[in-house]
N, C-alpha and C positions, 0 to 999 in steps of 0.2 A: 964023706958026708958028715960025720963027726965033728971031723977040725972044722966045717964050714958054721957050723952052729955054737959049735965052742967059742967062733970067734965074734959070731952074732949075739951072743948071749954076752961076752964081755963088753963088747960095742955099747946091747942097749944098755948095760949096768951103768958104765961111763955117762953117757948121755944121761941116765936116769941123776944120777948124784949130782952132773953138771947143773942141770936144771937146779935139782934142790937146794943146789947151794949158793947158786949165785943169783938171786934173783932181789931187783931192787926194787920190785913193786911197796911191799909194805911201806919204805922207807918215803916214797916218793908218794903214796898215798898219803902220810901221813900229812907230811911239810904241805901240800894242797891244801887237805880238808883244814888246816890250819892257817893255811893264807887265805881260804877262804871266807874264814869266821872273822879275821881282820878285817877283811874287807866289806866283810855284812857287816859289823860295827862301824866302820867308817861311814859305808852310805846311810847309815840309820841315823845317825849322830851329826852328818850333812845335812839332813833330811828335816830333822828335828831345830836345826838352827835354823833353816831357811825357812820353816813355819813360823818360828817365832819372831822372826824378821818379820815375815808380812802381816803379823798379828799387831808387832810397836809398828809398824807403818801404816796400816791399815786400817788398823781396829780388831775386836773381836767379833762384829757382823760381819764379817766380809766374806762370804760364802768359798770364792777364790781361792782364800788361802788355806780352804779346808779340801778343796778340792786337788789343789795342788799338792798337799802331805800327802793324802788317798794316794796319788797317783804314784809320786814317791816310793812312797809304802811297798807296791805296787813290782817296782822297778828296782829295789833292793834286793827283793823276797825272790822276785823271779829270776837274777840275777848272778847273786851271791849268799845270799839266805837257804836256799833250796835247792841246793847244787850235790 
């Protein structure tokens, strides 16, 4: 009964330090939450050109083109912004 536990207790040790040591979440987190701030900069800065497109092409009444940033806006946030 001894040796049976002596060798489950070294088992979980192993296991225990495996885990702690090899583990590549943090790393893999991190390159993410930073690809994904790239990418919320990208859509925002897409976002912001194609307003201002339809602002020289439209005008500045043109209700559209305010709705279409909104929406934008919208679609960035929900996307890659708030992830």
């Amino acid at each position: 009964m001894r040796r049976v536990l002596s060798s489950l207790s070294a088992a979980l040790v192993f296991v225990a330090l495996a885990l702690a040591l090899f583990q590549p979440y943090p790393a893999a987190r991190t390159a993410r939450a930073a690809d994904l701030q790239e990418k919320c900069d990208d859509c925002t800065i897409r976002n912001n050109q194609r307003f201002e497109q339809c602002l020289e092409v439209h005008g500045i009444n043109h209700i559209p083109c305010y709705d279409q940033y909104n929406e934008g806006v919208v679609i960035c946030y929900r996307n890659f912004c708030e992830q």
